[in-house]
N, C-alpha and C positions, 0 to 999 in steps of 0.2 A: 226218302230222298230220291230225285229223280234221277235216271239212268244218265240222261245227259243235262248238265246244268243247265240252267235258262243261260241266255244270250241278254243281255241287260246293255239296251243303248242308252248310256247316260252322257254324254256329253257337251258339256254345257261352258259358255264363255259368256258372260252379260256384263257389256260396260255404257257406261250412259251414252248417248251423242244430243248433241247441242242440237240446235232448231235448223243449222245448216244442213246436219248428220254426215253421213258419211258414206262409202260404198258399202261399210258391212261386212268387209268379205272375213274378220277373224270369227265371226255370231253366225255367216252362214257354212264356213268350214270345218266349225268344229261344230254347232251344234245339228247344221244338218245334213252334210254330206259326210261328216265322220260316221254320225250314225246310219246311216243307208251305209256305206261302206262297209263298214263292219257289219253291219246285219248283212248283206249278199256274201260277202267274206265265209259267213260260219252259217248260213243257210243249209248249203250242199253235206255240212255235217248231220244239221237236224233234220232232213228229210227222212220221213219213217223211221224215226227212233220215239220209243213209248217218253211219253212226258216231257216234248220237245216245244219249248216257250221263247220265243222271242217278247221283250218286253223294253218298252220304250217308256221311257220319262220323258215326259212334254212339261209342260207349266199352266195353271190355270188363268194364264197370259195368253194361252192359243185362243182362250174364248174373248178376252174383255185385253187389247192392250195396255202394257203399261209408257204414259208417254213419252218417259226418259227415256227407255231403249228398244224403240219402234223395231226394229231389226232386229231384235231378240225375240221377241213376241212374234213376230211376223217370222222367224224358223221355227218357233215352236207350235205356230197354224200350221205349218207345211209339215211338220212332224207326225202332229197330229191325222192329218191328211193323208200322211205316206201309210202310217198305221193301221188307217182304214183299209187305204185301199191294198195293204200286204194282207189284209188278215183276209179280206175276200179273193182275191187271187190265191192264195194258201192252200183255202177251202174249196176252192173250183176244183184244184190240180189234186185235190186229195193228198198232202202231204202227210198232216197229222200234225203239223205245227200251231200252234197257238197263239197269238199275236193278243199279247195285254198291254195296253197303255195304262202308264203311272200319270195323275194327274197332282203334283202339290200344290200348295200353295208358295208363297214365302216362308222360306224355311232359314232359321236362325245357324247362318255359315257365315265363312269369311269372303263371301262374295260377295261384293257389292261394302263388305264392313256392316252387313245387317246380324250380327254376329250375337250384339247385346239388344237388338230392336225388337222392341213389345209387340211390334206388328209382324214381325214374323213369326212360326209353329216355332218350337223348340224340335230340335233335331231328334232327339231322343224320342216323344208326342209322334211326329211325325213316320219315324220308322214303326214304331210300336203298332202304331194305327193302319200302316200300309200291311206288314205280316197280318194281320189280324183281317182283315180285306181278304186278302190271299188265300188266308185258311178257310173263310168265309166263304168264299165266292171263287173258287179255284178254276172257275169255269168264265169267268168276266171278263169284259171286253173292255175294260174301263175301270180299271181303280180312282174314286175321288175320296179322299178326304175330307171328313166334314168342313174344316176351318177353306176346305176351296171350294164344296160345294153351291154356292152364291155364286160366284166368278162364275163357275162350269155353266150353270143354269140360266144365267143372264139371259140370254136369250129368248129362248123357251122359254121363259115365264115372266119376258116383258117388260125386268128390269136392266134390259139395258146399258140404255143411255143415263140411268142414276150410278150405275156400277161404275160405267165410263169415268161419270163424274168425279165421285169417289175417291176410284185409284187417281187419277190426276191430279186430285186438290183441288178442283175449281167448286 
């Protein structure tokens, strides 16, 4: 066990908005200036402590939006963004910090009421699968889940504007 706990930004708020939408400001307060706040909050702790991890949970929505809640998606890009660019400023300044982004997919919570939904991971799947990553790869920039690896990839391998599709329903 590590001397000091990881730092875990998990906060997360996702509610649909309509085709008018909205300003967004509860999707971009809690899920991404809560998390920056808190992570600069307990930074100053983990500087030069052995096994010092900050670790963010994004969504494999940072990669491929989902279109009901553009503005959940769109903090979880800036999350993901923040993550990069913390874990390279970390590394410059020599902290010793470690900056791991968690990538899920849809995971079967009471968010959203996808709770009993065949399309999302089961919770349990999910966590099993991320420890397991962890123990694997303790040194990764990037935990993805297989069941998000398509989303993550989209891109990079061309699919996309099918993925787009996809999550949308069109």
């Amino acid at each position: 066990m590590p001397a000091v706990p990881p730092v875990s930004g998990r906060s997360h708020v996702r509610r649909h908005t309509g085709q008018a939408g909205s300003a967004g400001s509860p999707h971009v307060t809690v899920n991404l200036l809560g998390t920056i706040r808190m992570t600069y909050a307990f930074l100053p702790l983990l500087v030069g402590k052995d096994d010092a991890v900050v670790m963010n949970v994004t969504s494999a929505l940072a990669f491929v939006p989902y279109q009901s809640t553009p503005t959940c998606s769109a903090t979880k890009a800036a999350l993901h963004s923040f993550s990069e660019s913390l874990r390279i400023q970390l590394a410059g300044a020599d902290t010793g910090v470690q900056v791991i982004e968690v990538v899920p997919p849809g995971v079967r919570t009471t968010l959203m009421g996808q709770q009993d939904s065949e399309r999302s991971m089961p919770l349990d799947a999910f966590l099993t699968e991320t420890f397991d990553l962890l123990r694997e790869k303790p040194d990764a920039k990037e935990l993805v889940v297989e069941r998000a690896s398509f989303i993550r990839d989209a891109q990079p391998n061309g699919s996309y504007d099918d993925v787009l599709a996809m999550i949308s329903g069109s």
